[in-house]
C-alpha positions as CSV (number, residue, x, y, z in Angstrom):
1,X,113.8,85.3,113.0
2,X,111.6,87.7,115.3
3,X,110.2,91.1,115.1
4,X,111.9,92.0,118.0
5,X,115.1,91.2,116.2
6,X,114.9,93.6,113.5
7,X,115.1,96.4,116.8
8,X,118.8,94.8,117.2
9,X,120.1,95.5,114.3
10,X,121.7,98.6,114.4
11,X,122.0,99.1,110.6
12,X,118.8,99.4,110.4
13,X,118.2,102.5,112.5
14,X,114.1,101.3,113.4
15,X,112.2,102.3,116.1
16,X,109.6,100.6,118.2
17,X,106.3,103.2,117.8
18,X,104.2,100.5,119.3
19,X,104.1,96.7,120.1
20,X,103.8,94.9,122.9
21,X,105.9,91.8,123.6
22,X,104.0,89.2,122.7
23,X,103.6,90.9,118.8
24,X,107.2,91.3,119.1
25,X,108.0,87.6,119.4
26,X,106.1,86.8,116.4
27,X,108.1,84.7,113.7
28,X,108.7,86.2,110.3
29,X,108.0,84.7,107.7
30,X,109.2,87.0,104.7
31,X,108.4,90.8,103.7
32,X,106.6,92.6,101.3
33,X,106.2,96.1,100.5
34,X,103.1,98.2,99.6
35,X,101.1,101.6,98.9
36,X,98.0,99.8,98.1
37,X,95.1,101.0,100.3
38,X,93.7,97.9,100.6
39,X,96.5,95.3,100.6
40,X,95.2,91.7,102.1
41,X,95.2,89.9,99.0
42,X,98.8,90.4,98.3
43,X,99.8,89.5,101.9
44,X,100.5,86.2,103.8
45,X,100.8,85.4,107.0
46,X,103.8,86.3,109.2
47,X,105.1,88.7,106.8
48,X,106.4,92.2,107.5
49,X,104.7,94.8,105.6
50,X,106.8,98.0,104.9
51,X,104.9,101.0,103.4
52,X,106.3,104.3,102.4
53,X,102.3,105.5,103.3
54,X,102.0,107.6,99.7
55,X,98.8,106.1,100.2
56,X,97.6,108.1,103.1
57,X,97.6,112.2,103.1
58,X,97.0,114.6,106.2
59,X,93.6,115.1,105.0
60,X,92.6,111.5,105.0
61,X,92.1,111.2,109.2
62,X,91.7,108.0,110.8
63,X,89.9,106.5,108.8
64,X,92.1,105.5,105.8
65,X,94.5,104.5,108.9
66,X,92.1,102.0,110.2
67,X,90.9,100.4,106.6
68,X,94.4,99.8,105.7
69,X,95.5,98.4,109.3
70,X,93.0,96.4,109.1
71,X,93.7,94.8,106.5
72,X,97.2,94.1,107.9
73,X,95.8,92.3,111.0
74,X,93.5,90.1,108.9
75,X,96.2,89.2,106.9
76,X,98.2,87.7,110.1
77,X,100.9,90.3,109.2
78,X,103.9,90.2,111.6
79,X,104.5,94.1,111.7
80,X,104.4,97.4,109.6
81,X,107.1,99.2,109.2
82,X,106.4,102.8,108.1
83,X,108.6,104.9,106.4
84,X,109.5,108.6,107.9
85,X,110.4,109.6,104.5
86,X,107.2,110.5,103.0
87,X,105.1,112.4,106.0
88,X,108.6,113.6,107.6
89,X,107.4,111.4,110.9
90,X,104.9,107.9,111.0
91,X,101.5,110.0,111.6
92,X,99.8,109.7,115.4
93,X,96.2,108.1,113.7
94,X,98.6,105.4,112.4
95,X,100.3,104.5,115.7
96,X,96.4,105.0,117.1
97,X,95.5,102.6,114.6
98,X,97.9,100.2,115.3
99,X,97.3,100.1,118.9
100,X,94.1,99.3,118.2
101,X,94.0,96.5,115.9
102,X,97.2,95.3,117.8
103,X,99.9,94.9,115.0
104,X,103.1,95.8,116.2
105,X,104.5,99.2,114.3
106,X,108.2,100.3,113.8
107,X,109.2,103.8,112.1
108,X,111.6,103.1,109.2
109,X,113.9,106.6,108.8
110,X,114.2,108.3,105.3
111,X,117.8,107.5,105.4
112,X,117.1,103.2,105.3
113,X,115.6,102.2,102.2
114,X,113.6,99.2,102.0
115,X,115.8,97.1,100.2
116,X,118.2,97.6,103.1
117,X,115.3,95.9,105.3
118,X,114.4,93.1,102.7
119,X,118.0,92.7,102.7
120,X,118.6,92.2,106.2
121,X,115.8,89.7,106.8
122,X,116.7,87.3,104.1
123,X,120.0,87.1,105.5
124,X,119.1,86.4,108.6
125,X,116.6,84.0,107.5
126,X,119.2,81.8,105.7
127,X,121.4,82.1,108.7
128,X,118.6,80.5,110.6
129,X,118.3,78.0,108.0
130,X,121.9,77.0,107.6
131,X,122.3,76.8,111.6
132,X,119.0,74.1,112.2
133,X,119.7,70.3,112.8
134,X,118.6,68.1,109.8
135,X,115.6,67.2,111.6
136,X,113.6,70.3,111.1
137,X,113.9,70.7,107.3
138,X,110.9,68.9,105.1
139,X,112.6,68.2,101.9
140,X,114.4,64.6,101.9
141,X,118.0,65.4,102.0
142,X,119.1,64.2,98.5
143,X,116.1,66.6,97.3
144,X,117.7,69.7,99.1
145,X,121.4,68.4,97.9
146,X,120.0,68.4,94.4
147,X,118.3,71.5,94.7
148,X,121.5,72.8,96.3
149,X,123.8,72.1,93.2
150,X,121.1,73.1,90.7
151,X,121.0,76.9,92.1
152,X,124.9,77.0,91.9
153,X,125.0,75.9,88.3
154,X,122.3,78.4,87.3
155,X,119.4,76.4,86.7
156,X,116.1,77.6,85.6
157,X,113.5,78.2,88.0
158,X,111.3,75.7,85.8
159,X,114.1,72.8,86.6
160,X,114.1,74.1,90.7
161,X,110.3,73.5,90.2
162,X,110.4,70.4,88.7
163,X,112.9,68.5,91.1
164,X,111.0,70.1,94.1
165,X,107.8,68.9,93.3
166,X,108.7,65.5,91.5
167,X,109.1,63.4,95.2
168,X,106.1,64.4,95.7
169,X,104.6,63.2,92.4
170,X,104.5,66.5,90.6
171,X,101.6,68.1,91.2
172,X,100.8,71.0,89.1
173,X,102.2,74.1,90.6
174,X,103.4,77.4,89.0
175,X,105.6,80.5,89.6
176,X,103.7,83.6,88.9
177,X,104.4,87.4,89.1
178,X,101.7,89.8,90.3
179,X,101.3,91.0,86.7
180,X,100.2,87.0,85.9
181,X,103.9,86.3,84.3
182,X,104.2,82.9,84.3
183,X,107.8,83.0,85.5
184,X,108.1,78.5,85.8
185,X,105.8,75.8,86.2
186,X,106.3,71.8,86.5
187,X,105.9,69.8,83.6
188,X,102.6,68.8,84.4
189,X,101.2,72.5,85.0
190,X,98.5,73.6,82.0
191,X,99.4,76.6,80.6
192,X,98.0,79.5,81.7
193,X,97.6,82.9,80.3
194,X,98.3,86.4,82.2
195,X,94.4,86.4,82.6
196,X,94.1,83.2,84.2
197,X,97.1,83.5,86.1
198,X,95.8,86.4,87.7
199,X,92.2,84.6,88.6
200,X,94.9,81.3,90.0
201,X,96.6,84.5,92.5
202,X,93.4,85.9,93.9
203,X,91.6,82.3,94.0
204,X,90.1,81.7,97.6
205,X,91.0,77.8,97.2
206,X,94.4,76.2,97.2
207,X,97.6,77.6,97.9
208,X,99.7,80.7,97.0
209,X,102.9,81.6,98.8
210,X,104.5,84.5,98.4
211,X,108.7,84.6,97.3
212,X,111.2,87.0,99.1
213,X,112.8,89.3,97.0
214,X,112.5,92.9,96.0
215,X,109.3,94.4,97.7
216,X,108.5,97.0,95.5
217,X,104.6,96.4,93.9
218,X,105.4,95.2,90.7
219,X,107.9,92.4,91.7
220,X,105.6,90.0,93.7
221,X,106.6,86.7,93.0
222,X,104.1,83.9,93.9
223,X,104.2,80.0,94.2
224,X,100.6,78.6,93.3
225,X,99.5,74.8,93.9
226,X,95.7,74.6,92.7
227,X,95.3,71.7,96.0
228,X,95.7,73.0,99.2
229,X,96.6,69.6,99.9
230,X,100.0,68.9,97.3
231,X,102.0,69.8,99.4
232,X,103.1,69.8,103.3
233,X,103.2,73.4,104.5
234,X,106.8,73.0,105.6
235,X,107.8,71.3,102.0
236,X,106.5,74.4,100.6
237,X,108.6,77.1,102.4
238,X,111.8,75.4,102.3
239,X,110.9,75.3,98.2
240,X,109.9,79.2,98.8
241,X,113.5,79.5,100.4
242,X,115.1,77.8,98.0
243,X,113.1,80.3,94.8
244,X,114.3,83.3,97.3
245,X,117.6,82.0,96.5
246,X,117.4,82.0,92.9
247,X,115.7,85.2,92.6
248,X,118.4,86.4,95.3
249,X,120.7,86.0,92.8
250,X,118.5,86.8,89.8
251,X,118.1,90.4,90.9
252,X,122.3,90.7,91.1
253,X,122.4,90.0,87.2
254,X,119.4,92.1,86.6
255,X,121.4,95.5,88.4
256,X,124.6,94.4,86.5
257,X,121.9,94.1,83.1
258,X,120.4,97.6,84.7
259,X,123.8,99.5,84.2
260,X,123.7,98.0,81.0
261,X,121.0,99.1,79.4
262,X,121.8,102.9,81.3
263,X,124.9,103.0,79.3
264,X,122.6,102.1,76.1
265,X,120.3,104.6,77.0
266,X,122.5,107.2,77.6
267,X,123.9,106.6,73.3
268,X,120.0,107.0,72.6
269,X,119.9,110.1,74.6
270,X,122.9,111.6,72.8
271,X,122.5,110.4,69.5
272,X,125.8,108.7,69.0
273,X,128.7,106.9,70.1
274,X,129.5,103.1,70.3
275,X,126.4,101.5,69.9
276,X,127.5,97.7,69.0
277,X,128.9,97.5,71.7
278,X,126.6,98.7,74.2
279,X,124.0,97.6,72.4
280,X,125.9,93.7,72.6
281,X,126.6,94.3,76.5
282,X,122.7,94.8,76.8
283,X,122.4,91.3,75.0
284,X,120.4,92.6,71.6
285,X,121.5,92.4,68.0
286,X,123.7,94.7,66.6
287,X,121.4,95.4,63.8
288,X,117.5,96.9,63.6
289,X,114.9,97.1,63.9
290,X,114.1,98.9,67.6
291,X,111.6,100.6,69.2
292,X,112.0,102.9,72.4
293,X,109.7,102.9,75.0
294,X,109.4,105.3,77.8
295,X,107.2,104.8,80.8
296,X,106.2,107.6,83.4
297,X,104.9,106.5,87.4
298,X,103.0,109.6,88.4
299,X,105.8,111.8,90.0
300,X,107.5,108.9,91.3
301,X,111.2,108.1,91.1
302,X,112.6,106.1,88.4
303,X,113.6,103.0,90.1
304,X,109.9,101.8,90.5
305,X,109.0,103.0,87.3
306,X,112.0,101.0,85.6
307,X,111.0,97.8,87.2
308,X,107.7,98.1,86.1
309,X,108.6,98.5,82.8
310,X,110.6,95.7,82.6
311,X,108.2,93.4,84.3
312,X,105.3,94.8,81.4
313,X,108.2,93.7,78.8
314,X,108.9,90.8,80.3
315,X,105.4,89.7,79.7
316,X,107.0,89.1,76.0
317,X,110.2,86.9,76.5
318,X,110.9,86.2,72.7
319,X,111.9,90.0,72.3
320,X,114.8,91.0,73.6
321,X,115.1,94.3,76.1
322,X,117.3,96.8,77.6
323,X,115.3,98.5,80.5
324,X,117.0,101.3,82.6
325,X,117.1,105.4,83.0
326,X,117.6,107.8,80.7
327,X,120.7,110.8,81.6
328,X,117.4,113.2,82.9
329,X,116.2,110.0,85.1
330,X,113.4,109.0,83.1
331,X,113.0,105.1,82.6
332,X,113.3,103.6,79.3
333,X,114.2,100.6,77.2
334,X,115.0,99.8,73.9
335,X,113.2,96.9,72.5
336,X,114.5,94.3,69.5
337,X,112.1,93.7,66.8
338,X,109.0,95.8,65.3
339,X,106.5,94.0,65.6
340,X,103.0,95.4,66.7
341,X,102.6,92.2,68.6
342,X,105.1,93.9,71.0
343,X,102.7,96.8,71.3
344,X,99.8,95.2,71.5
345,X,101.8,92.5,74.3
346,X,102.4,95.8,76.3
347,X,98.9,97.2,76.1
348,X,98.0,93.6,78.2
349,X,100.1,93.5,80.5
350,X,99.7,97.4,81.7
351,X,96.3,97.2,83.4
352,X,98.0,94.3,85.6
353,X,100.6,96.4,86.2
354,X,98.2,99.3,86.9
355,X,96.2,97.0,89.5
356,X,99.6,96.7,91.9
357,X,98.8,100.5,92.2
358,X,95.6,101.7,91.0
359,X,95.5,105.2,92.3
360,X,98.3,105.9,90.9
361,X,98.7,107.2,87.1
362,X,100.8,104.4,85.0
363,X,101.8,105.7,81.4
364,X,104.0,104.6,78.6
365,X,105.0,106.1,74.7
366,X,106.0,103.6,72.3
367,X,108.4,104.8,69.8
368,X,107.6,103.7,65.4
369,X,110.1,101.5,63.9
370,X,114.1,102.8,64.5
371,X,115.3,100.7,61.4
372,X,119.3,101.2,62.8
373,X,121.0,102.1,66.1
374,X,121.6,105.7,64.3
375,X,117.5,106.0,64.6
376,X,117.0,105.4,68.3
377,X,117.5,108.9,69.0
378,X,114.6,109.7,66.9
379,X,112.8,107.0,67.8
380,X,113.1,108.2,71.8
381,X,111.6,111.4,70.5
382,X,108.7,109.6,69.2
383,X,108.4,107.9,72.5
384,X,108.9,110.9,74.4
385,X,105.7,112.5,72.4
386,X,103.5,109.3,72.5
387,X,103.9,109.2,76.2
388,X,102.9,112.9,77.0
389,X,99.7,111.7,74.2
390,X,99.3,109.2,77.0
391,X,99.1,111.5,80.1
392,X,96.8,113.8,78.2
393,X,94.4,111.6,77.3
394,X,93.9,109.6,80.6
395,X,96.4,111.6,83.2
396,X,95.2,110.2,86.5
397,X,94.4,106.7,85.0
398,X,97.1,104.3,82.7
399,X,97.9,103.7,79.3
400,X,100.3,102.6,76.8
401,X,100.3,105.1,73.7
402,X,102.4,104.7,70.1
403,X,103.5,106.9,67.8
404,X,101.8,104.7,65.7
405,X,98.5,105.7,67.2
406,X,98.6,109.5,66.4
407,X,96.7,109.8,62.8
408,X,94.3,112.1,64.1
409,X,94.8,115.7,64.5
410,X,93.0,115.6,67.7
411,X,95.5,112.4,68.6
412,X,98.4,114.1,67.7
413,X,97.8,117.6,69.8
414,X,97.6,115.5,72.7
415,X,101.5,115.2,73.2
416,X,101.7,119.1,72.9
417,X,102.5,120.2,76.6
418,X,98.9,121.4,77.9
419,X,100.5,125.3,78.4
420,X,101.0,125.0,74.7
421,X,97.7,123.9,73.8
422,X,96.0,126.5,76.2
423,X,98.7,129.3,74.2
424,X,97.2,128.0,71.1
425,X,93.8,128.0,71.4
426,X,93.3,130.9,73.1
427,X,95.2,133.8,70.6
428,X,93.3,131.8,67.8
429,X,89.6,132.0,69.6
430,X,90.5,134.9,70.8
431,X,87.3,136.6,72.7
432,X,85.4,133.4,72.2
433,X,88.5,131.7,73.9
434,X,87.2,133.1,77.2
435,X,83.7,132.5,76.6
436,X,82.5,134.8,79.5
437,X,79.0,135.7,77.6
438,X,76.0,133.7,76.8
439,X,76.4,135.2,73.2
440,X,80.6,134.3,72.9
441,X,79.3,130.5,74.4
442,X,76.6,130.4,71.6
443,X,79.1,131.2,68.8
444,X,81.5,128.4,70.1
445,X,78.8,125.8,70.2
446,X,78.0,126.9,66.8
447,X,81.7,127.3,65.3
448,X,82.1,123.4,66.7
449,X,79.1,122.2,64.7
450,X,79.4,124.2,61.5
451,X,82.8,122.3,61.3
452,X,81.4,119.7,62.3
453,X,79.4,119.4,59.2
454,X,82.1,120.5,57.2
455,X,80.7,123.6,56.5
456,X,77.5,123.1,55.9
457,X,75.1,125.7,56.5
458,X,72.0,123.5,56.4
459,X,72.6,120.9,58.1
460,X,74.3,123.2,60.9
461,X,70.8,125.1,60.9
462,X,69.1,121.9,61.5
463,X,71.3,120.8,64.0
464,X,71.1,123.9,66.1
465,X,67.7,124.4,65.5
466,X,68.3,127.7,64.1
467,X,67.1,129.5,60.8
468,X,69.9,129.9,57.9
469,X,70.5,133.1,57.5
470,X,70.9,133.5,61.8
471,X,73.7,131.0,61.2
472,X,75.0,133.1,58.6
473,X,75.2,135.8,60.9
474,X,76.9,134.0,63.5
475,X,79.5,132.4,61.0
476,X,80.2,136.3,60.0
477,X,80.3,137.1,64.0
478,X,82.8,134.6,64.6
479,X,85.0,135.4,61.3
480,X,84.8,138.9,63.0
481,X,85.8,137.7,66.7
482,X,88.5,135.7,65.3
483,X,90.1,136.9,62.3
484,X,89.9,134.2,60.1
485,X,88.1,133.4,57.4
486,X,85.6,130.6,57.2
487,X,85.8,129.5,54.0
488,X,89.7,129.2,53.5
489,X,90.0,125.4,54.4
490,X,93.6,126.4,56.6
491,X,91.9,128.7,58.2
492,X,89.3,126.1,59.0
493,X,91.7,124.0,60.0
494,X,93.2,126.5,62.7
495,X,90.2,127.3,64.1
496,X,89.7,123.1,64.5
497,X,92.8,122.8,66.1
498,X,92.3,125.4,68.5
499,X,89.0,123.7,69.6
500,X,90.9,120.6,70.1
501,X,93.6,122.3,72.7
502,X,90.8,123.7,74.9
């Protein structure tokens, strides 16, 4: 199909901002969707590139505009289609920018979601496929028979792989995710880690094709062939047709698996009701142990959020996983097993996750140990907690926090809601709360080191540079400021605390 196509389909509801006919009648060859600010290396040639444009704000100008259109028309993209939904309209310095790196641009209303788009092309893609004579397809005919017959019995992607590739001697090739999930690879293929599969993706030499499917920024799925010569270009995209297919069909078990694990997570939520069987619907054991996870995207809706979880867990495929939302929307799962392997497999695979989007915050809270399904609702309490630890300690960055982790005090004030902490720490500091004064900041500084030395008056004096007794008076200052009493060790404690919630 055409770009110019996509304008005739009046599902679709696009609108032609700028292109001129030649861009128009440029052949697409798949779609993929991003926010990234700078988004070559995930692109390919021919593709259409839809973008919600979260990445750009009023304030930005032109400039942002012309980095990441840019970027487009190195990449060969087809088009950009920009969603209304964010900015209420596709911004003038976009269309401006367009025009002047000539890639076509259509405006995408907040009422079509992507997914209606991707949806659209790869159906009209396979009608174009299933209309063409024999002639212009690549793959010998029993190859595409075989291949045929394999998708409708359910294969594996690693048996699509391997009958693909083996006419052509099996050269090593793999199927990798964005994250560096090695989804399938031909029997030859070494193994690679998530690291090294990350290195294969942005290698300069070679050949990586990107897979149709879901274009949201965590579900890039990539075929990889180390030679640039393995394969004939036109081999390669039928085999990326035929993967499109299997992941086509893939992602309808995954929503039916999605409802699932909603129904799961809606027991956790309450606290009871028939968990054996939703917890056998969602394909894990009847019995413990669990742990809950909950994941957080900045402000971002759920869905995204959900599929990045699942792709982090994924990363893991001997634990079982229920991934979906939670009654208040949040996204969740509930994970088989106990292991801290688990944990420590989902601290990995988050800063891959991260790098789809990098400007924007990427948390999780890992629940401890729910021993039986009657524990997951305490469990997604600890999860809740650990990931509010998580936001607090890094909020415009990522990270994956467990309850496990809190066995500090300092640690485990971090999941109190920051309006909380402020309440806290400034009725016990009181005055010295608002430090306004050179004197109040003097007495903080000192109050932090005095407990810092566990109450040592020496060693604070040395510290500070101060004589004894002037810490003494201080000490007595702060007692007075404060209320409490310096050498009660709860009191001590309090006054700690309140430090910590600042």
């Amino acid at each position: 199909m055409h770009v110019h196509d996509l304008l005739q389909l009046d599902a679709l509801d696009l609108t032609l901002l700028w292109g001129e006919e030649s861009l128009l009648a440029q052949e697409v060859s798949g779609v993929t969707a991003t926010d990234l600010e700078a988004p070559a290396r995930f692109l390919q040639p021919g593709e259409l590139v839809l973008s919600g444009l979260v990445w750009w704000a009023p304030e930005d100008g032109r400039e942002k505009a012309d980095r990441f259109v840019a970027a487009l028309a190195e990449a060969g993209a087809a088009a950009l289609l920009a969603g209304e939904e964010t900015h209420g309209a596709v911004p003038d310095v976009l269309v401006e920018s367009c025009r002047a790196h000539r890639v076509a641009l259509l405006a995408v209303p907040a009422h079509i979601t992507f997914r209606d788009i991707t949806e659209a092309v790869y159906l009209r893609r396979w009608g174009d496929l299933s209309r063409r004579p024999a002639g212009h397809y690549a793959l010998p005919e029993n190859v595409r028979t075989e291949l045929a017959g394999l998708l409708a019995g359910g294969a594996t992607p690693d048996a699509l792989l391997d009958r693909a590739f083996a006419h052509l001697g099996g050269p090593a090739c793999w199927l990798l995710t964005a994250t560096g999930r090695v989804v399938a690879g031909t029997p030859d293929a070494p193994e690679l880690t998530p690291r090294q599969a990350r290195r294969e993706l942005t290698a300069g030499a070679g050949t990586t094709l990107r897979i149709e499917g879901d274009a949201g920024p965590y579900d890039g799925w990539f075929l990889r062939l180390r030679g640039a010569d393995d394969a004939p270009p036109r081999v390669l995209h039928e085999i990326a047709e035929v993967l499109a297919q299997y992941r086509h069909h893939a992602a309808a078990r995954e929503t039916t698996a999605r409802r699932a694990a909603d129904a799961l997570l809606a027991l956790t939520a309450e606290g009871t009701g028939a968990f054996d069987a939703a917890l056998h619907d969602c394909g894990l054991p009847a019995d413990g142990p669990f742990r809950v996870v909950v994941a957080a995207l900045d402000d971002a809706e759920p869905g995204p959020v959900v599929r990045a979880l699942a792709e982090a867990l994924w990363h893991r495929p001997e634990a079982p996983f229920a991934a979906g939302r939670l009654p208040d929307g949040r996204a969740a799962a509930v994970v088989a097993g106990a292991h801290d392997e688990g944990v420590r497999a989902l601290r990995e695979a988050w800063p891959a996750l991260h790098d789809c989007r990098p400007k924007t915050a990427l948390h999780a809270g890992v629940s401890g140990p729910a021993t039986t399904p009657g524990d997951l609702n305490a469990a997604l309490g600890q999860a809740s907690y650990a990931l509010a630890a998580a936001r607090s300690a890094d909020p415009t960055g990522a990270g994956v926090t467990s309850v496990d982790d809190l066995t500090t005090l300092g640690a485990l004030l971090s999941g109190v809601p920051a309006e909380v902490r402020a309440a806290f720490s400034s009725r016990v500091l009181g005055p010295l709360a608002r430090a306004g004064s050179t004197s109040h900041r003097m007495l903080l500084e000192t109050l932090e080191v005095f407990l810092a030395q566990h109450g040592s008056w020496a060693r604070t004096a040395e510290i500070l540079h101060l004589h004894v007794n002037t810490v003494h008076y201080r000490i007595q200052r702060i007692e007075t400021l404060t209320g409490r009493d310096l050498s009660r060790l709860d009191h001590k404690l309090d006054l700690h605390a309140a430090l910590l919630c600042r």
